[in-house]
C-alpha positions as semicolon CSV with decimal commas, in nm:
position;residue;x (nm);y (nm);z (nm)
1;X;7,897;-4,120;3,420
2;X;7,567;-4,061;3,270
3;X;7,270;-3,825;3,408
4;X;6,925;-3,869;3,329
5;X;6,616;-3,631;3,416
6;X;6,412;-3,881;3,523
7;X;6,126;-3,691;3,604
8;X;6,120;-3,471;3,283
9;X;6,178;-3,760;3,033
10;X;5,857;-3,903;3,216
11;X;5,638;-3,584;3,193
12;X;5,768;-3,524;2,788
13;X;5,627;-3,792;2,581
14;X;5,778;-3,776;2,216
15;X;5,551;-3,852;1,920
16;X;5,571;-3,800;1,574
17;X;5,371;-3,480;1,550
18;X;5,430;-3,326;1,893
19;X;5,868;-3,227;1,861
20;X;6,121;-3,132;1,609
21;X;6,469;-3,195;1,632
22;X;6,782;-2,947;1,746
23;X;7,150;-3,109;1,602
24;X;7,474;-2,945;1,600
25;X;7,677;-3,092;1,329
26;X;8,071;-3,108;1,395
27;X;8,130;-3,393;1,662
28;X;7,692;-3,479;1,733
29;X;7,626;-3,555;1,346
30;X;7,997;-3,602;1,275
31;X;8,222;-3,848;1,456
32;X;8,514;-3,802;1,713
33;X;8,783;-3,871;1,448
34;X;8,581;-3,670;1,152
35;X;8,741;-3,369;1,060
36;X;8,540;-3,094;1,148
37;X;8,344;-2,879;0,857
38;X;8,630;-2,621;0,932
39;X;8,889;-2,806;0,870
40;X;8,781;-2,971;0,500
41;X;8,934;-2,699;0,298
42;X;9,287;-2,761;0,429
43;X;9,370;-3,008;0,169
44;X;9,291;-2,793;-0,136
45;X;9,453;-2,442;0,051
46;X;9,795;-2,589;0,129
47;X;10,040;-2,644;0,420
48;X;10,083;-2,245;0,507
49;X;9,750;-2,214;0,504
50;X;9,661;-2,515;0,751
51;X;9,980;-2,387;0,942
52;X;9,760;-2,067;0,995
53;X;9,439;-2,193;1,092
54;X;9,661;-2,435;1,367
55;X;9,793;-2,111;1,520
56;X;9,484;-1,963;1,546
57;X;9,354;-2,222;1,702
58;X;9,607;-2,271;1,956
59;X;9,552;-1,923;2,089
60;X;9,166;-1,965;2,111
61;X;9,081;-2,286;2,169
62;X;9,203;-2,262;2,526
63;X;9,002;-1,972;2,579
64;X;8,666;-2,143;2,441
65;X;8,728;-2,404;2,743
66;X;8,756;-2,158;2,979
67;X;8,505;-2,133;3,220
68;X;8,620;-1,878;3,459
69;X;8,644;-1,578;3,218
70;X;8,362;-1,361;3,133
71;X;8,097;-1,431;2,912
72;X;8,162;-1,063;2,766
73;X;8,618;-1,194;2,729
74;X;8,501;-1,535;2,598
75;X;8,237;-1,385;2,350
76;X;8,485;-1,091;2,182
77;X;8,725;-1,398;2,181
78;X;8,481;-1,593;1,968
79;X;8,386;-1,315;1,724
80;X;8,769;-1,281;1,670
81;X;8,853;-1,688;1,626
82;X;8,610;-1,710;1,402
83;X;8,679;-1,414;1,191
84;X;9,049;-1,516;1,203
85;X;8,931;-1,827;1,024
86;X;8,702;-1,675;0,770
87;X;8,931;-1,407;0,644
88;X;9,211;-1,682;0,613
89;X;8,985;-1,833;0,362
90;X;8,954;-1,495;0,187
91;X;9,288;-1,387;0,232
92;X;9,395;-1,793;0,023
93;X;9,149;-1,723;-0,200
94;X;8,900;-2,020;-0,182
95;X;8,661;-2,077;-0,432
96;X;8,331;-2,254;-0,472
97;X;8,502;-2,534;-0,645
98;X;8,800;-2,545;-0,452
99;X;8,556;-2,605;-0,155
100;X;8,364;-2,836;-0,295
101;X;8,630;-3,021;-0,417
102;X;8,749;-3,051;-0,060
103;X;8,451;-3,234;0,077
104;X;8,596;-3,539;-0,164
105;X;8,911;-3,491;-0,049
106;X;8,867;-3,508;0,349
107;X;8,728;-3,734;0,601
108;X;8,428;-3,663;0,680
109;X;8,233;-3,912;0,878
110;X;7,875;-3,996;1,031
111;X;7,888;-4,051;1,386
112;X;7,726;-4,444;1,446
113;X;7,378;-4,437;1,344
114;X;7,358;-4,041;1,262
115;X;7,256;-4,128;0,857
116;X;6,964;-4,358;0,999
117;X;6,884;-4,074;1,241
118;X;6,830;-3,846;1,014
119;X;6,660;-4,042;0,771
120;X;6,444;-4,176;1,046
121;X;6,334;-3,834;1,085
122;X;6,257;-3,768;0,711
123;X;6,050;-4,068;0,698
124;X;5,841;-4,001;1,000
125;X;5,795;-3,600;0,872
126;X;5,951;-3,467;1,202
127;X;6,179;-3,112;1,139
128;X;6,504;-3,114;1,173
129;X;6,709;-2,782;1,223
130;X;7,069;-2,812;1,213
131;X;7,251;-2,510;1,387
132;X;7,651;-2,538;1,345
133;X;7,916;-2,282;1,406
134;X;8,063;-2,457;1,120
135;X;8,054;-2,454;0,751
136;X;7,768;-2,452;0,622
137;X;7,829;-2,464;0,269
138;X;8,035;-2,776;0,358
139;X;7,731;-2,972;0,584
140;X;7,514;-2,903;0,283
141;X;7,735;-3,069;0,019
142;X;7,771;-3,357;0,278
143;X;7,450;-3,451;0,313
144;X;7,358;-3,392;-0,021
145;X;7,654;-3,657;-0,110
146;X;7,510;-3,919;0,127
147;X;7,166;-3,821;0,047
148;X;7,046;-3,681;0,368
149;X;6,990;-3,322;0,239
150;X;6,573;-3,403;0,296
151;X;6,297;-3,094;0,283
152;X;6,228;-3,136;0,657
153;X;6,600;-3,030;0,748
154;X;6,698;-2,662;0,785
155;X;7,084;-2,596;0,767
156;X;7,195;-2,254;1,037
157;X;7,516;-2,215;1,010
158;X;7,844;-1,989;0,870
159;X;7,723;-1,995;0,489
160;X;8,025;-1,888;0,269
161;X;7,897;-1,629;-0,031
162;X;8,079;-1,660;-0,363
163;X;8,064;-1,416;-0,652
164;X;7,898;-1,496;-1,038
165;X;8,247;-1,699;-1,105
166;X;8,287;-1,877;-0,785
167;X;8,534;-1,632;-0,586
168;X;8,469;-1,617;-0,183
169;X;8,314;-1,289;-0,131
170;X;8,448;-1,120;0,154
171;X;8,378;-1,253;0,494
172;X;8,054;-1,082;0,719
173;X;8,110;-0,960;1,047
174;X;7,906;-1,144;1,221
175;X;7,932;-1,519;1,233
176;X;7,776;-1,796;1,457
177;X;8,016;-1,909;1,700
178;X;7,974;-2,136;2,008
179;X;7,809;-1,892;2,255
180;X;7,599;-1,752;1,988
181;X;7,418;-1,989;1,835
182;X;7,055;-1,960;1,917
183;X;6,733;-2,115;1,668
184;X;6,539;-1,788;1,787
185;X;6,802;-1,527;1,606
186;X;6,843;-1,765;1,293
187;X;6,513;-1,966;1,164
188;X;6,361;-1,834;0,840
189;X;5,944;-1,757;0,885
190;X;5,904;-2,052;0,630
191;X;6,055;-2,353;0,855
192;X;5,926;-2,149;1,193
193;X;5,566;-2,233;1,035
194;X;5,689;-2,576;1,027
195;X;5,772;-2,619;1,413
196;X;5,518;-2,367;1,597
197;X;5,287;-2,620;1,624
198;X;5,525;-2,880;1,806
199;X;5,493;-2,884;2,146
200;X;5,855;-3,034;2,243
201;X;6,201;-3,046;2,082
202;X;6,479;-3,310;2,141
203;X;6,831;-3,109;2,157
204;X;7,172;-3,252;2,052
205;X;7,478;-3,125;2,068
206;X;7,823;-3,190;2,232
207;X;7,934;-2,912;2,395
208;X;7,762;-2,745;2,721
209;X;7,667;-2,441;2,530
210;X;7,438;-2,628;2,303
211;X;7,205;-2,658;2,551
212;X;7,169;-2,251;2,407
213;X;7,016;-2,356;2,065
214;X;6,683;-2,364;2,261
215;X;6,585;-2,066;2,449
216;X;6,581;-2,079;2,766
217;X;6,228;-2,038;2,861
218;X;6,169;-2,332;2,609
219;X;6,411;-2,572;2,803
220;X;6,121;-2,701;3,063
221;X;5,968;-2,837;2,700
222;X;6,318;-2,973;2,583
223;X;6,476;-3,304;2,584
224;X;6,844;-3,244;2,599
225;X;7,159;-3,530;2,492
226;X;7,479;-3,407;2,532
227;X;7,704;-3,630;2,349
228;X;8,044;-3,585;2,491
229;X;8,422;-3,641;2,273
230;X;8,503;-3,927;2,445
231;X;8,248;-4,246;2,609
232;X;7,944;-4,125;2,811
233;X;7,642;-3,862;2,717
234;X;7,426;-3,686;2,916
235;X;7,039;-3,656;2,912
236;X;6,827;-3,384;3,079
């Protein structure tokens, strides 16, 4: 099934100069079948350590599809998943060249027609602000390996910090996670220059809570596509 706002796709008119762009990364960029920036460092970490991360996962995961908890349960459940994940990498001692080692290593692929997306957008000058609860150490290295990492795109995501000799620094406390990542609590004054003067932005994103990367008294000005997992997407 797919849903279209008729009536605000006909009121927004996208040109060049008038919107920027909103893209989550893992499963909008990224195919179905890609493995997710998370999940890249398994090969160079081991089996106990992917064991790990698959128990985690199975405890949370659940709970992120959950909509008939809280907001407040499914939020302190998010913090905690994706701490869990973070300190794993600390606690297996990942290093800068360990992870980028590990973007060689793993599948990684564009979702059909993402790379021409994106460097449609370079060529026409239009912003493009990437907000992931990923990696985004590993995005970075991505792009910059298929030579998408362009001046008009802005990476916000869960940067890892290593020390002077390439050792993870311990993890912060507060990561992006799925019901927390908002443009308004992340973009630098530098790239907010860039995008205060468009009037509209075109949203991607795959799950329901991406719709939160624009505020919501910015959505009336917004062009959402929900790209779901499996067939059909979703415009609004």
């Amino acid at each position: 099934m797919i849903y279209i706002n008729e009536e605000k796709v006909s009121k927004i008119k996208l040109k060049e100069d008038n919107f920027f762009v909103a893209i989550d990364f893992d499963k909008t960029i990224t195919a179905r079948k890609s493995c997710d920036s998370w999940g890249t460092c398994e090969s160079v970490l081991g089996e106990e350590f992917t064991r790990k991360t698959e128990l985690i996962c199975q405890k949370y995961a659940p709970i992120e599809l959950n909509y008939e908890i809280s907001f407040d349960e499914k939020n302190k459940a998010m913090e905690e998943w994706y701490y869990s994940n973070m300190q794993l990498f600390y606690d297996y001692h990942l290093t800068k060249a360990q992870l980028e080692e590990s973007i060689e290593n793993r599948a990684i692929i564009f979702r059909d027609g993402a790379k021409e997306f994106l460097n449609d957008m370079f060529k026409r000058n239009i912003p493009v602000v990437i907000l992931s609860a990923g990696i985004g150490n590993v995005i970075e290295l991505f792009l910059k390996k298929n030579n998408c990492y362009t001046d008009n795109i802005y990476i916000i995501s869960n940067f890892i910090k290593f020390d002077n000799v390439g050792n993870m620094n311990k993890p912060d406390v507060e990561l992006i996670h799925t019901l927390n990542k908002t443009m308004k609590n992340h973009i630098t004054p530098e790239f907010e220059e860039k995008i205060s003067k468009r009037k509209y932005r075109l949203l991607l994103g795959d799950f329901i809570e991406d719709k939160n990367m624009i505020s919501k008294e910015e959505w009336d000005k917004t062009i959402a596509i929900r790209i779901l997992r499996y067939q059909c997407s979703t415009k609004s």
